[in-house]
Residue frames as a rotation matrix with the C-alpha (Angstrom) as fourth column:
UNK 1
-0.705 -0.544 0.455 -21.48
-0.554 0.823 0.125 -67.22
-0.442 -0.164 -0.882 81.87
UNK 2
-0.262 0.378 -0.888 -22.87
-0.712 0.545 0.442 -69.96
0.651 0.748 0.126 79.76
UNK 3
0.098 0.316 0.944 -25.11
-0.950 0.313 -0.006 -72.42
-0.298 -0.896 0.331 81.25
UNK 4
-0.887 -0.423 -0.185 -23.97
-0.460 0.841 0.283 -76.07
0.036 0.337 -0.941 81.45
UNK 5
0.656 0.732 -0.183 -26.87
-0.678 0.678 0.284 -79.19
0.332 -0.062 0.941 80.89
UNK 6
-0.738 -0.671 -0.067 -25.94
-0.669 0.741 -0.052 -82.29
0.085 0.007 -0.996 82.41
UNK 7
0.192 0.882 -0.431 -28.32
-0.824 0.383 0.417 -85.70
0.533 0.276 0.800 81.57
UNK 8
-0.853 -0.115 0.509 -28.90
-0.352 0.848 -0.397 -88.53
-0.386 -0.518 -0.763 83.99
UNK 9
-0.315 0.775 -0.547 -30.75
-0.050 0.562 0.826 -91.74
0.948 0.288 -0.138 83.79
UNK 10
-0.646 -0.181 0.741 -32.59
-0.690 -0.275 -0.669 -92.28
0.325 -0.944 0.053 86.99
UNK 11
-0.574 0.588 -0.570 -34.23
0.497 0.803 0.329 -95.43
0.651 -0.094 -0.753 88.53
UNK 12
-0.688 0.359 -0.630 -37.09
0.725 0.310 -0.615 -95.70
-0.025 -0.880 -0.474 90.84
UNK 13
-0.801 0.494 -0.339 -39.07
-0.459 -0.870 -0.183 -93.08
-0.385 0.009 0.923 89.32
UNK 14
-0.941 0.339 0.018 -42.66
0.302 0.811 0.501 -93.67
0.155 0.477 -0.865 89.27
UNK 15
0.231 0.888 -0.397 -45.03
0.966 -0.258 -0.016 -90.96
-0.116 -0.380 -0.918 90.09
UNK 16
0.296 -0.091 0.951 -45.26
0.161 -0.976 -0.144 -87.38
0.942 0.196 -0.274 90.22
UNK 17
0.982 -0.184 0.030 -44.07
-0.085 -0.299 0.950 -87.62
-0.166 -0.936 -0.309 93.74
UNK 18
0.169 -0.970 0.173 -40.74
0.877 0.228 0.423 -88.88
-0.449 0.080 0.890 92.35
UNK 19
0.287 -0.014 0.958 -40.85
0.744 -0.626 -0.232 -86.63
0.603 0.780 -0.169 90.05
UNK 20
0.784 0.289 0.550 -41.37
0.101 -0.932 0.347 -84.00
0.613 -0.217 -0.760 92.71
UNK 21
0.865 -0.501 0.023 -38.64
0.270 0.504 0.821 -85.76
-0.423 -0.704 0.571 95.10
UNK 22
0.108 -0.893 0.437 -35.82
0.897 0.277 0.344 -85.89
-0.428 0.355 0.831 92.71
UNK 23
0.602 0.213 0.769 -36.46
0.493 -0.857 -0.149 -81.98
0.628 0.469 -0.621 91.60
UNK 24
0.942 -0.063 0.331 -36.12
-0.331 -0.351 0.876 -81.12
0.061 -0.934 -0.351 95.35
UNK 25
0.843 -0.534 -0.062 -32.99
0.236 0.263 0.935 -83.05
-0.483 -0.803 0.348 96.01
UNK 26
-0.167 -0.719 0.675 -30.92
0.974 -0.227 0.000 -81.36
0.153 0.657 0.738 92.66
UNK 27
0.364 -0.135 0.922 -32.32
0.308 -0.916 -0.256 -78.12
0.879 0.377 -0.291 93.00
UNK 28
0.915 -0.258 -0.310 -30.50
0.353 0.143 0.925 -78.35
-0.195 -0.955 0.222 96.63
UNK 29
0.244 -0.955 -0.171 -27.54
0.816 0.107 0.568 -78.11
-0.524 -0.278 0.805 95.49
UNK 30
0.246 0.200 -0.949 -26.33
0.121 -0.977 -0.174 -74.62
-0.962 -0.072 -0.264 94.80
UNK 31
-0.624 -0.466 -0.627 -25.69
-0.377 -0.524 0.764 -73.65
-0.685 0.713 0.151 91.27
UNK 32
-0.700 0.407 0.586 -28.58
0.499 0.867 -0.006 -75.59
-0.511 0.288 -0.810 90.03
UNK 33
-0.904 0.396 -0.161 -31.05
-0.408 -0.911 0.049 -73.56
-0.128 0.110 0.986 87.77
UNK 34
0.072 0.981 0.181 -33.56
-0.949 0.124 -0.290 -75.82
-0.307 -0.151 0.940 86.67
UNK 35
-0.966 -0.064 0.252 -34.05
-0.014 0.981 0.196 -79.83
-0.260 0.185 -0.948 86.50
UNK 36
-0.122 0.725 -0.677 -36.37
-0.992 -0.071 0.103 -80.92
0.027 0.685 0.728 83.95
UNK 37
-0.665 -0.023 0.746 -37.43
0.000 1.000 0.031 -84.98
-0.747 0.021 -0.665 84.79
UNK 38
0.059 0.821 -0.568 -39.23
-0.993 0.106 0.049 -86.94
0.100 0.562 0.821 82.30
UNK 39
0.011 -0.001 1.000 -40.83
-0.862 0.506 0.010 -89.57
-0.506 -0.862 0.005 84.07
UNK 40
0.735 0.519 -0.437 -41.97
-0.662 0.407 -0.630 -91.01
-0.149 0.752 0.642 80.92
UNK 41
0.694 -0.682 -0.229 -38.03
-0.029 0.292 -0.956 -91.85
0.719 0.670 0.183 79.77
UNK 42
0.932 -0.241 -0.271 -36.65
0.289 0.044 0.956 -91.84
-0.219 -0.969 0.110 83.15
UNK 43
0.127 -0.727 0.675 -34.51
0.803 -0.323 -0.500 -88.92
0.582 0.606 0.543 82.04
UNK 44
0.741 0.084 -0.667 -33.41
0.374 -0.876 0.304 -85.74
-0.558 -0.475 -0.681 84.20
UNK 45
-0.070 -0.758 0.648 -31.71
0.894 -0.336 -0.296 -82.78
0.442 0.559 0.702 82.75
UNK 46
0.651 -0.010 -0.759 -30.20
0.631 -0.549 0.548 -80.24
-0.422 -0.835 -0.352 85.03
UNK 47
0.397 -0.317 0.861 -29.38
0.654 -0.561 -0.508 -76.91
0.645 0.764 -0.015 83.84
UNK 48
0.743 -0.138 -0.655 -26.58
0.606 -0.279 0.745 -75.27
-0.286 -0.950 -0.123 85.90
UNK 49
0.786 -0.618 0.020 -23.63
-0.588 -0.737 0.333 -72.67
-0.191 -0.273 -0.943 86.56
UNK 50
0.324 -0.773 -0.545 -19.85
-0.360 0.432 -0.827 -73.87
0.875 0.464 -0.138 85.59
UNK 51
-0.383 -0.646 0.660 -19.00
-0.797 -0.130 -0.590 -73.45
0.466 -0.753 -0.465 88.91
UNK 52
0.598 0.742 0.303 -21.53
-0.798 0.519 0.306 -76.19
0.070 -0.425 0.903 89.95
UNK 53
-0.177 -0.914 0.365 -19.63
-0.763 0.361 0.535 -79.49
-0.621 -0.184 -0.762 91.28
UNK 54
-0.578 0.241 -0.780 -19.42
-0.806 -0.013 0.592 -82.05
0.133 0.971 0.201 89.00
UNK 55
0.091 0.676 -0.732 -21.93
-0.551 0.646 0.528 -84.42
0.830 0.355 0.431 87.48
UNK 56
-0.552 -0.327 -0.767 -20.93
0.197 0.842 -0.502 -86.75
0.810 -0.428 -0.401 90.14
UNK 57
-0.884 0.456 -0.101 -22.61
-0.101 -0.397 -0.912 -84.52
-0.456 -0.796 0.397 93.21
UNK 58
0.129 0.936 -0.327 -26.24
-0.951 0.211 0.228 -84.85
0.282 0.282 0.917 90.95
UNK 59
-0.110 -0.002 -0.994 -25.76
-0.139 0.990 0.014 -88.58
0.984 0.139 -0.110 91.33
UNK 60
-0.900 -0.349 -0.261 -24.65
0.229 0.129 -0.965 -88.64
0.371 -0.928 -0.036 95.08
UNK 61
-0.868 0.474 0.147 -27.65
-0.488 -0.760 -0.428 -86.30
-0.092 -0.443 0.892 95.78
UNK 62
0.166 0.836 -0.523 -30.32
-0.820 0.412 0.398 -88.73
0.548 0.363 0.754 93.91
UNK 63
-0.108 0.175 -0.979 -29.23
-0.187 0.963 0.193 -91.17
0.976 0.204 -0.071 95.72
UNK 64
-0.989 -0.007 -0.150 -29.56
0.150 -0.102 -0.983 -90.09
-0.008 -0.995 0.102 99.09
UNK 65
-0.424 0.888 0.178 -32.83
-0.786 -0.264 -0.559 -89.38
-0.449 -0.377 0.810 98.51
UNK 66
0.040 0.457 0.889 -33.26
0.161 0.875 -0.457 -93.25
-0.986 0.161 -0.039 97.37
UNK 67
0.926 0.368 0.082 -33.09
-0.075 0.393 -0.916 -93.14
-0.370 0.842 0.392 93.12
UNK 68
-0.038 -0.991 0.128 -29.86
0.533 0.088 0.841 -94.57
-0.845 0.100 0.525 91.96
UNK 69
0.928 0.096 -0.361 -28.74
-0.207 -0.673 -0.710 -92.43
-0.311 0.733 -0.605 88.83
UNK 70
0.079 -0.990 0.119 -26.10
0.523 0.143 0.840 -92.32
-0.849 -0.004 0.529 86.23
């Protein structure tokens, strides 16, 4: 199976603790392989499984843990 990317902006990022936060709360969710933030451009890209729900469950997830995303 081919792995999907999906790119979010994300707010509220400002440290390497965000940084370390908003890893934790994407690689939570199962099918997630790896989430690449750059705090710099308050970009995340999250490399996952088809089967992963969609784009919408990365959002939901950042924001429960406080960084709105879109």
């Amino acid at each position: 199976m081919n792995p999907k990317e999906t790119t979010l902006t994300v707010e509220n990022m400002t440290c390497g603790a965000c940084v370390r936060h908003v890893t934790s709360a994407l690689k939570a969710i199962a099918g997630v392989d790896t989430v690449d933030v750059d705090l710099s451009t308050a970009k995340v890209r999250v490399t996952h499984g088809a089967g992963v729900p969609a784009p919408a469950a990365f959002v939901t997830a950042l924001e429960q843990a406080g960084y709105p995303a879109r």
